[in-house]
C-alpha positions in Angstrom: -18.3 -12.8 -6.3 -17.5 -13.6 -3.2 -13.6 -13.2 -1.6 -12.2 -17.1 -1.8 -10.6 -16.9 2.0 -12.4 -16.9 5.6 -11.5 -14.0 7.8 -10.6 -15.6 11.4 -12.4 -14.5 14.3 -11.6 -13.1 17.5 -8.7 -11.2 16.3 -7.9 -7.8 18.2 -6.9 -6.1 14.8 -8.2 -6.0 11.3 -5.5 -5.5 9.3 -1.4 -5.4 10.7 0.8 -4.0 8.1 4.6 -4.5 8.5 7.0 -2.7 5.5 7.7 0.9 5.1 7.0 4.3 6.2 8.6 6.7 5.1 8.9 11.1 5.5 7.9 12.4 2.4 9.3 16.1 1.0 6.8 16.8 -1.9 8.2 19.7 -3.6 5.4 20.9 -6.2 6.7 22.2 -9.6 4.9 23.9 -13.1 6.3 20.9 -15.0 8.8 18.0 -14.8 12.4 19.9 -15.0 14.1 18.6 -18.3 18.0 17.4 -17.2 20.2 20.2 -16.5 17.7 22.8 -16.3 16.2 25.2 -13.6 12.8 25.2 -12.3 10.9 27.9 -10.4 8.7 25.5 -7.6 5.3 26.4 -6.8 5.1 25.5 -3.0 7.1 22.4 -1.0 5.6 20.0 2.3 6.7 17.8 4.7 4.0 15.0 4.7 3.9 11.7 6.2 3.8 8.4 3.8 5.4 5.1 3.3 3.4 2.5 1.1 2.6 0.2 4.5 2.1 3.3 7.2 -0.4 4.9 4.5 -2.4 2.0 3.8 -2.7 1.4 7.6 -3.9 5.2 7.9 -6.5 4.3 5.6 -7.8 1.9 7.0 -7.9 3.7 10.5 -9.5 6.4 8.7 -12.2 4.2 7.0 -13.2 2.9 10.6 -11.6 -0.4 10.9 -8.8 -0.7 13.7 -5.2 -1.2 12.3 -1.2 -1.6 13.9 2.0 -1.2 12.0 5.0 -2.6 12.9 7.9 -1.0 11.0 11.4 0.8 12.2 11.9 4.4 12.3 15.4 6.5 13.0 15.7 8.3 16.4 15.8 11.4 14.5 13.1 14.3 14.1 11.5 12.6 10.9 10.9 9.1 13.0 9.2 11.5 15.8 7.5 13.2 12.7 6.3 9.6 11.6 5.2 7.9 14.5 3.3 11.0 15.8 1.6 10.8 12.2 0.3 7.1 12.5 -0.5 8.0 16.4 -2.7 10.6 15.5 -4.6 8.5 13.5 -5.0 6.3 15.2 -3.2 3.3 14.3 -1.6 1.3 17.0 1.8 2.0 17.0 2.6 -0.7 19.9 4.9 -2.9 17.1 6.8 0.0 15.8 10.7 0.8 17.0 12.9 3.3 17.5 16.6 2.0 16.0 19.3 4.4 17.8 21.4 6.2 15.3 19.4 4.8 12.2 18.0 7.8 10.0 13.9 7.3 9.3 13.1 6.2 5.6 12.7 9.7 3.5 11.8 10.8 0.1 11.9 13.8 -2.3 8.8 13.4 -4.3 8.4 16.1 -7.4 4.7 16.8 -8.7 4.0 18.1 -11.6 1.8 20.5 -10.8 -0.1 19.7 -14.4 -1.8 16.7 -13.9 -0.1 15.7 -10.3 1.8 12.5 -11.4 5.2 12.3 -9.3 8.7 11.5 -9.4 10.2 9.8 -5.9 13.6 10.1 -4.8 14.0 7.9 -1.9 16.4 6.8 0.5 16.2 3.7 3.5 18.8 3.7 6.1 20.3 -0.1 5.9 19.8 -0.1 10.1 16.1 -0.6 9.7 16.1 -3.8 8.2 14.7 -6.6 9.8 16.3 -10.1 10.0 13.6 -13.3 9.1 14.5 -13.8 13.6 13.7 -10.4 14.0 10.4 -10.5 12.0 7.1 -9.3 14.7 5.5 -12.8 14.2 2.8 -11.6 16.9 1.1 -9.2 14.9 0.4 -12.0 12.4 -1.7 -13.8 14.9 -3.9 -11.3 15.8 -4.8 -9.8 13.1 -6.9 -10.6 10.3 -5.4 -9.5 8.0 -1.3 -9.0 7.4 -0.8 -6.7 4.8 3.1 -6.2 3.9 6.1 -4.9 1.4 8.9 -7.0 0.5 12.0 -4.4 1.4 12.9 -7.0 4.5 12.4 -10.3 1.8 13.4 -13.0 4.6 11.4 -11.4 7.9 8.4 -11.1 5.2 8.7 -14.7 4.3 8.9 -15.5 7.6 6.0 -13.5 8.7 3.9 -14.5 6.0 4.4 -18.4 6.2 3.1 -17.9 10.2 0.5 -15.8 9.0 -0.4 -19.2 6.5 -0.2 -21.3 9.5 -2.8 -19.7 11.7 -5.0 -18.8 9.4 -4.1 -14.9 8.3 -5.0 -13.8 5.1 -1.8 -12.2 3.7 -1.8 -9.6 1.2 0.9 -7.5 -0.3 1.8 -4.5 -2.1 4.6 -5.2 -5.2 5.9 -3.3 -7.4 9.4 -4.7 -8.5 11.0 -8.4 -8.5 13.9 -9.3 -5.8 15.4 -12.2 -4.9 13.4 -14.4 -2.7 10.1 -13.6 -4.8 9.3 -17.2 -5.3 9.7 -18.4 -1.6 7.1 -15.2 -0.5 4.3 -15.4 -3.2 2.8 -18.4 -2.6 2.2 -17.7 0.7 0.4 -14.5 -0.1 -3.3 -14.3 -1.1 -3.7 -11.1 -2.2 -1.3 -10.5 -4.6 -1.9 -6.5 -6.2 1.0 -5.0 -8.2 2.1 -2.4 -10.3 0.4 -2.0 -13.8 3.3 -3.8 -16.0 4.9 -6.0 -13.5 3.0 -9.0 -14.5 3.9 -8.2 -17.9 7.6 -7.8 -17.4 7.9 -10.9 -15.2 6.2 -12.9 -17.7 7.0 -11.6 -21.8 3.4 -11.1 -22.2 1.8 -7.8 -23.7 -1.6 -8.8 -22.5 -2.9 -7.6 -19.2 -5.6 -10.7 -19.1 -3.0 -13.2 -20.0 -0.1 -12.0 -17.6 -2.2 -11.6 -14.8 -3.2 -15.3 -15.6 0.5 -16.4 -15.5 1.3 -14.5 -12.0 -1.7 -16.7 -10.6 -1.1 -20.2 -12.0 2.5 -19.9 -10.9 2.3 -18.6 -7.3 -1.5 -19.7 -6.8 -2.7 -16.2 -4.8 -6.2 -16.4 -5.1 -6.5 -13.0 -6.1 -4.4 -11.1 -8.0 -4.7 -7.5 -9.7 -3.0 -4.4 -10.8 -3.8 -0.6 -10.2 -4.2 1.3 -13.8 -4.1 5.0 -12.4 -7.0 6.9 -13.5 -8.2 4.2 -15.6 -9.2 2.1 -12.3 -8.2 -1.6 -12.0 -7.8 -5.3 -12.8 -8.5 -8.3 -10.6 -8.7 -11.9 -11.0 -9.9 -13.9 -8.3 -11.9 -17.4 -8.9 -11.3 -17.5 -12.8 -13.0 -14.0 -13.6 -11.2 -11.3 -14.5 -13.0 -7.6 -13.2 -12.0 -4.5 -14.6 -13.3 -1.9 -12.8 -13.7 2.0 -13.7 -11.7 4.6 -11.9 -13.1 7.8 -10.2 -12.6 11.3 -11.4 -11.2 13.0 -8.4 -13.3 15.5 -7.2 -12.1 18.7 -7.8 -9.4 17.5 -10.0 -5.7 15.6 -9.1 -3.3 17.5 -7.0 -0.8 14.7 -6.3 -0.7 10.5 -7.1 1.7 10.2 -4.4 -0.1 7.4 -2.2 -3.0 6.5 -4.7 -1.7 2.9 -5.0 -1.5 2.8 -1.4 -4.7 3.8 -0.8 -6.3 1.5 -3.2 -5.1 -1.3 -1.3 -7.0 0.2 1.5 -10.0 0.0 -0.3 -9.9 -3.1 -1.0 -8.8 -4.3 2.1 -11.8 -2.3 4.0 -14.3 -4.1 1.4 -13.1 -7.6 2.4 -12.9 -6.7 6.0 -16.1 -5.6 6.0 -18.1 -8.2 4.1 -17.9 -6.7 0.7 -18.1 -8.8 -2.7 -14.9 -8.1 -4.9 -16.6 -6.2 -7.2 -17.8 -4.0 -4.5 -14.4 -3.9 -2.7 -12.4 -2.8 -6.5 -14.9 -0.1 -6.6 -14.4 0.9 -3.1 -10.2 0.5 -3.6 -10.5 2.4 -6.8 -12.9 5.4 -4.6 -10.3 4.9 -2.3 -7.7 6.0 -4.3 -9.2 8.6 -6.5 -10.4 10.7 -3.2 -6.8 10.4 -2.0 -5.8 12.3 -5.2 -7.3 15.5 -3.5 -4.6 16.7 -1.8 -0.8 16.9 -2.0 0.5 14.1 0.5 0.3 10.4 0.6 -2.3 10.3 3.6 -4.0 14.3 3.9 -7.0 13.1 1.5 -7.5 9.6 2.6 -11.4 9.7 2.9 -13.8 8.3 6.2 -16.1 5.8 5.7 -18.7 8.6 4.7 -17.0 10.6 2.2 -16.0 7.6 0.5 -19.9 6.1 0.7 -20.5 9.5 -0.9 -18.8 9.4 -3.6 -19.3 5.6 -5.0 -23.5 6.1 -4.3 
């Protein structure tokens, strides 16, 4: 099955992302500490992440060429951040530095058992962005404008110019706000947490609620990440489960994975993929990012993740 959008030409960037970054602290542990208890950790990092940043790294990473417009603090963690994105090469031209804001951070606890995590996190309110303040120019030239709702009224701004000049606009959700119904019909790929669609809509089936999310925003395709298990996506009627990826080597850390599946399915409709082909790319995606502790120190290159689906 095809994707039900055409990608505009001539754009200098693939894929834009605008939302969050963030400095992660990923402190690694034997098991989840019960409440008012001590726990012994097994090691601790200071890792780059943020759900936007990562999924722009991934993309870099996967060969495409990316830019992320997003605030940090003029602190040590926004020099950590930036130089993180810079290094892999993702244009950081639309990023700022707010003076006397504090960079986006989060305390993330892995159980060191099967690597799910706990995050702690924290936004300074000075990096919001107002719907004037919103980097409307990354929207037209890119082909892609892949975002988070923290900033609700700069993101509906952003994506309704993205609409108008022909942008396809994807974004990463994992909670309602206010302002929800004025963003999601402007966005075409809509990909959310596994029981979003479900709690928005009183419905126990996975089918049926992802149904209702798309008849009443009208993104062409919509989905939701099922951890190990893979993924579901409908897109022209059809829903496609796919199969997730054993991570080689076994999981270390989640911290990322959903992230990185919305790389993977970005790079497979930015580089001509079907969306079958693209779910089991975002689903590869993810599972190689599982590798390692840290949102971005596993996402794959084009070869290792070629390696893994043939």
């Amino acid at each position: 099955m095809n994707f039900p959008f055409q990608l505009s030409s001539g754009r200098e960037f693939d894929a834009a992302g605008f939302g969050t970054n963030a400095v992660d602290f990923l402190i690694r542990v034997p098991e989840y500490p019960a409440f008012n208890s001590k726990v012994e950790l097994v090691d601790y990092s200071q890792l780059p992440g943020g759900e936007i940043a990562t999924a722009m790294a991934g993309l870099q990473r996967l060969g495409l060429k990316t830019c992320y417009a997003g605030r940090f603090g003029d602190d040590a963690a926004g020099t950590f951040g930036i130089d993180s994105l810079v290094s892999d090469g993702v244009d950081t031209a639309f990023a700022e530095v707010v003076p006397g804001a504090l960079t986006q951070i989060a305390f993330i606890v892995i159980d060191e058992r099967s690597g799910e995590r706990t995050v702690i996190w924290k936004r300074d309110a000075k990096l919001s962005y107002t719907a004037a303040e919103a980097p409307y120019e990354i929207a037209e030239r890119s082909k892609v404008l892949h975002i988070t709702p923290h900033d609700a009224d700069a993101c509906i701004a952003l994506a309704r110019r993205a609409k108008e000049v022909g942008t396809v606009v994807s974004i990463d959700l994992d909670n309602t706000f206010p302002g929800l119904d004025d963003l999601l019909p402007n966005v075409d790929i809509l990909i959310t947490s596994a029981e979003l669609p479900s709690r928005m809509f009183g419905i126990d089936d996975k089918h049926d609620a992802l149904k209702a999310l798309q008849e009443k925003y009208g993104s062409p395709l919509v989905g939701i990440t099922l951890g190990e298990a893979g993924s579901l996506v409908l897109c022209s009627g059809e829903v496609i489960e796919t199969a997730g990826y054993p991570v080689p080597g076994g999981c270390k850390d989640t911290t990322g994975a959903g992230d990185a599946f919305r790389a993977g399915l970005l790079f497979g409709l930015l580089t001509g993929e079907s969306v079958e082909s693209s779910a089991r790319m975002a689903n590869g995606v993810a599972s190689l990012k599982c590798r390692s502790i840290g949102a971005r120190t596993s996402l794959p290159t084009r070869d290792e993740l070629a390696a893994l689906l043939t």
